[in-house]
C-alpha positions in Angstrom: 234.0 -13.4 -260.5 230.8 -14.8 -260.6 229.8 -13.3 -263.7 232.8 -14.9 -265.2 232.5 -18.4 -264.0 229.1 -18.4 -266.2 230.3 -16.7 -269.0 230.7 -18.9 -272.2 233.7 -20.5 -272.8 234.9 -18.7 -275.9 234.6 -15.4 -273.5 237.3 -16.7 -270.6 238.4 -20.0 -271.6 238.6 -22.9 -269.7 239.3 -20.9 -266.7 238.5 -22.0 -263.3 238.0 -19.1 -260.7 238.9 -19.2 -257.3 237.8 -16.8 -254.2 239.8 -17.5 -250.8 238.4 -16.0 -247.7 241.7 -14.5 -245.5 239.9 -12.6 -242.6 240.1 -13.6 -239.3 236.2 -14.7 -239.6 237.1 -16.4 -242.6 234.7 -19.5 -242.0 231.9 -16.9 -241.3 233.0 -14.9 -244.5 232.8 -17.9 -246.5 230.0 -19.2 -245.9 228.4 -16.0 -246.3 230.0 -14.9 -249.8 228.5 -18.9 -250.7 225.1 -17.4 -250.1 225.3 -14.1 -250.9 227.2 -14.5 -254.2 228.4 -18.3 -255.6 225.5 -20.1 -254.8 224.6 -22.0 -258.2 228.1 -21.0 -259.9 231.4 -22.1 -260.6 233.4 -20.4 -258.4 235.5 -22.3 -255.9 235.1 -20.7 -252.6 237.4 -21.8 -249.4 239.6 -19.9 -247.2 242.6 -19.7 -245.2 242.6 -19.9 -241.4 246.1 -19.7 -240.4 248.8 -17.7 -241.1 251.2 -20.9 -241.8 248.6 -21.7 -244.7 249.2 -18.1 -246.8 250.8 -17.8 -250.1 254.7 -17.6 -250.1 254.8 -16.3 -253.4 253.5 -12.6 -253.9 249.7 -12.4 -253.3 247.5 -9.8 -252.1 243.6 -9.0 -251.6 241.6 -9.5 -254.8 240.6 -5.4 -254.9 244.7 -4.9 -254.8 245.2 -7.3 -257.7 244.1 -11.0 -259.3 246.9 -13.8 -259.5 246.2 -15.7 -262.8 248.0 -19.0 -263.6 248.2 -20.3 -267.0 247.2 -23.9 -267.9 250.5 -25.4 -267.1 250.7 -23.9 -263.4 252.7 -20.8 -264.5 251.9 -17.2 -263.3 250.6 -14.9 -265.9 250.3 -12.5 -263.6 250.7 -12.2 -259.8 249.3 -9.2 -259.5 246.9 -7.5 -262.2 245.6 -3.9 -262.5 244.2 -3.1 -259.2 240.6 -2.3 -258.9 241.0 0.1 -256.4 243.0 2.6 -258.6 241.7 1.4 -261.9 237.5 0.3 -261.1 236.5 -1.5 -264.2 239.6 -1.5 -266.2 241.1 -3.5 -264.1 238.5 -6.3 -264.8 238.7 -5.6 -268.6 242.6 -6.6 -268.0 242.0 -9.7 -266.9 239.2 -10.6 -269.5 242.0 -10.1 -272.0 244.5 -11.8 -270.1 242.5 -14.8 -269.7 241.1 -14.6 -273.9 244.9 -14.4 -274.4 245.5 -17.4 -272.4 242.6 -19.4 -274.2 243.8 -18.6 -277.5 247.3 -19.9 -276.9 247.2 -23.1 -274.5 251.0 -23.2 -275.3 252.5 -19.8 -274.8 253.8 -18.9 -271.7 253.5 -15.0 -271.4 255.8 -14.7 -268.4 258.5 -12.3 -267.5 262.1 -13.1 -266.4 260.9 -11.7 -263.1 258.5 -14.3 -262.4 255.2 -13.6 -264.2 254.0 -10.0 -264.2 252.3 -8.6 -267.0 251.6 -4.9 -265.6 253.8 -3.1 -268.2 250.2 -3.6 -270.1 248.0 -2.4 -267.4 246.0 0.7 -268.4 248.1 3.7 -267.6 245.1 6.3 -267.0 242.3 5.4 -264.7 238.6 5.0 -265.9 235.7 6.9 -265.3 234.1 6.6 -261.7 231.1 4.2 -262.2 228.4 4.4 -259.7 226.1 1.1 -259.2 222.7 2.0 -258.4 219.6 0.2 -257.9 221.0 -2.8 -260.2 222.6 -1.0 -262.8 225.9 1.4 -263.6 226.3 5.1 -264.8 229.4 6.3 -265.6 230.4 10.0 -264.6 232.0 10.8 -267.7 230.3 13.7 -269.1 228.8 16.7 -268.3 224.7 15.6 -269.3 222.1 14.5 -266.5 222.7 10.8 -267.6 226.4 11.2 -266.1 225.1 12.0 -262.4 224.2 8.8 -259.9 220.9 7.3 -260.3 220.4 7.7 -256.8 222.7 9.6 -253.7 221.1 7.3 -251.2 223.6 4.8 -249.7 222.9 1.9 -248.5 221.9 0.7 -244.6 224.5 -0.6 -242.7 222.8 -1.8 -239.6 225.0 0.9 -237.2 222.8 3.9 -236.1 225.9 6.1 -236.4 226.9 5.0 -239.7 223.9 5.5 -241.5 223.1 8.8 -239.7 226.4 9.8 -241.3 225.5 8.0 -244.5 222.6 10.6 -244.3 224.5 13.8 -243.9 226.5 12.4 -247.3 223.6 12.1 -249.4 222.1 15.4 -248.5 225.8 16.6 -249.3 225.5 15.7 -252.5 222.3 16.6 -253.5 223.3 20.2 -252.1 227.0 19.8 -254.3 225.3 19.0 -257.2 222.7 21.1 -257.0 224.3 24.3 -256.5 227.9 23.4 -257.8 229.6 26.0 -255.1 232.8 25.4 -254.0 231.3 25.8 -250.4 229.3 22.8 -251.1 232.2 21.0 -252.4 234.3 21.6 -249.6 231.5 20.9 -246.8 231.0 17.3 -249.0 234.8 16.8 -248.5 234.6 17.7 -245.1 231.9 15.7 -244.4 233.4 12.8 -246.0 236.6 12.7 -244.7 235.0 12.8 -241.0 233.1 10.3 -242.0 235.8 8.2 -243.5 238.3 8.6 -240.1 235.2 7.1 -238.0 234.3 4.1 -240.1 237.8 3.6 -239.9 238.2 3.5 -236.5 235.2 1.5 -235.6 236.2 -1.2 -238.3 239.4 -1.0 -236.2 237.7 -1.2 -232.9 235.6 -3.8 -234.4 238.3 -6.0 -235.5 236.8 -6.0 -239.0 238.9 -6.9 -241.8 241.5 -8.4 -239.8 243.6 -11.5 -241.3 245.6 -13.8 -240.0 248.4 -12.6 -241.8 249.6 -8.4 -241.9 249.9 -8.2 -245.3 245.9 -9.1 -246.4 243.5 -6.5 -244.6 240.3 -5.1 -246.4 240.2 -2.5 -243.2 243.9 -0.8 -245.2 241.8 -1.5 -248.4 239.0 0.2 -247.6 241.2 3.2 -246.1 243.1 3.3 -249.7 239.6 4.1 -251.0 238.4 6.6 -248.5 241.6 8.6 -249.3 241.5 8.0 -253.1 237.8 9.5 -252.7 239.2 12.6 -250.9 241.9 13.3 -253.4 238.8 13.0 -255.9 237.4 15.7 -253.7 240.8 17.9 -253.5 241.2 18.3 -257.6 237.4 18.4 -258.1 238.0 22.1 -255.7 240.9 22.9 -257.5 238.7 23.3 -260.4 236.2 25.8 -259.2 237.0 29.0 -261.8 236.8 32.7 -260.5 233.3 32.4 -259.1 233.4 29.5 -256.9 231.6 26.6 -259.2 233.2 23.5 -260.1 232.4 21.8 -262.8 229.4 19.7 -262.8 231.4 16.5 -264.3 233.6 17.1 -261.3 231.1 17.3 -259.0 229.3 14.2 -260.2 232.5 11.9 -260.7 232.7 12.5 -256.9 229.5 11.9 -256.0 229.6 8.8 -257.9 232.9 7.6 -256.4 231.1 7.8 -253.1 227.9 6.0 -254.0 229.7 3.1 -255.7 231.9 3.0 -252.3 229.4 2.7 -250.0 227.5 -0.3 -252.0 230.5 -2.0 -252.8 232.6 -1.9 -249.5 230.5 -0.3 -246.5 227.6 -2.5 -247.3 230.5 -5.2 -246.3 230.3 -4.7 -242.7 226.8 -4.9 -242.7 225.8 -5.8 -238.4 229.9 -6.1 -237.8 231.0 -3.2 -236.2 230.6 -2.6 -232.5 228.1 -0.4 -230.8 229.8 2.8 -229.5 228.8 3.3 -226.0 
């Protein structure tokens, strides 16, 4: 969103962009995103700190899907591509949508149903792209270039976490390496434990809680973890006769779980609770 509220106009338009904190820290959140991310742009950043303030009309966190509005207050879309099943396609989506929009002021590309446009939503979804020390490789073929730059993942200022944060990256370097499915597996396992905990301490923790049901990053976050394990599933269903998996596979998963832990552990940076 940032990047977009800088681009030049011929690239999105006119557009105005809009982030709303929903959490149930969403004054803290704000102010925070503000520094860590819109200082110096365009972005309007506020929030919503009651549950009689939220949308009636269908809305949902921004990773589950953008709302677009068109000059004249109409909905373009309610709910784009989300970027949880469809990573950076779904942002290409809405750079069209919005072009679109900029190239004709006057049409109204709305649906009799009230304004959805997913029928042209990508139907397959992209490559795994892994962000890593400022820039992004995509796991898309089977040359050194496709795996992470890095397997470390990032500090998130609880002991337990990053000791399990750890035990992932040496994982990977042992999945990759060897391409077993033994490695594979034991990466899965690893994972999955690791997912079930974070889980629970974000629960404990009250992190990503909204005022409202229907907006919370801690069932976000959970969509991830489980898309990341069904990454892990096929990726062992493709081991041939000897036990190796492919090392695209193996590397599209490794990725997937780099680019989670920079884009949503790194979130709850000093949040979650201190088991005892």
């Amino acid at each position: 969103m940032r990047k977009w509220s800088v681009a030049p106009a011929h690239d999105v338009g006119n557009a105005r962009f809009v982030c709303i904190c929903v959490d149930r820290s969403a004054q803290r959140t704000a102010k925070e995103f503000q520094k860590l991310y819109f200082d110096g742009d365009k972005v309007l950043n506020t929030l919503i700190d009651c549950n009689e303030d939220f949308p009636t009309f269908q809305a949902q966190l921004g990773c589950q899907g953008l709302i677009v509005l068109d000059a004249n207050g109409v909905f373009a879309t309610s709910k784009s591509p989300p970027f949880l099943q469809f990573r950076g396609q779904a942002f290409e989506y809405v750079e069209k949508l919005l072009q679109t929009l900029a190239d004709e002021e006057e049409s109204h590309l709305v649906d009799k149903e009230g304004g959805s446009l997913e029928a042209q939503a990508p139907t397959r979804p992209p490559p795994a792209v892994a962000c890593c020390n400022g820039s992004c490789a995509r796991a898309t073929d089977d040359s050194d270039d496709a795996a992470p730059q890095s397997y470390d993942l990032p500090s998130t200022g609880h002991g337990a976490m990053d000791a399990e944060h750890a035990e992932l990256t040496a994982a990977m370097i042992v999945a990759t390496s060897s391409g077993t499915l033994a490695s594979v597996t034991m990466l899965h396992e690893i994972f999955a434990a690791h997912a079930s905990h974070e889980e629970r301490l974000m629960r404990d923790s009250g992190f990503g809680e909204s005022h409202n049901a229907g907006f919370s990053a801690l069932e976000s976050h959970a969509k991830d973890h489980a898309a990341i394990c069904d990454t892990a599933t096929r990726a062992m269903k493709e081991a041939d006769v000897d036990g190796i998996v492919p090392k695209t596979s193996v590397r599209v998963l490794c990725a997937r779980i780099v680019e989670h832990a920079k884009t949503y552990d790194a979130l709850y940076d000093g949040r979650l609770a201190v088991e005892t």
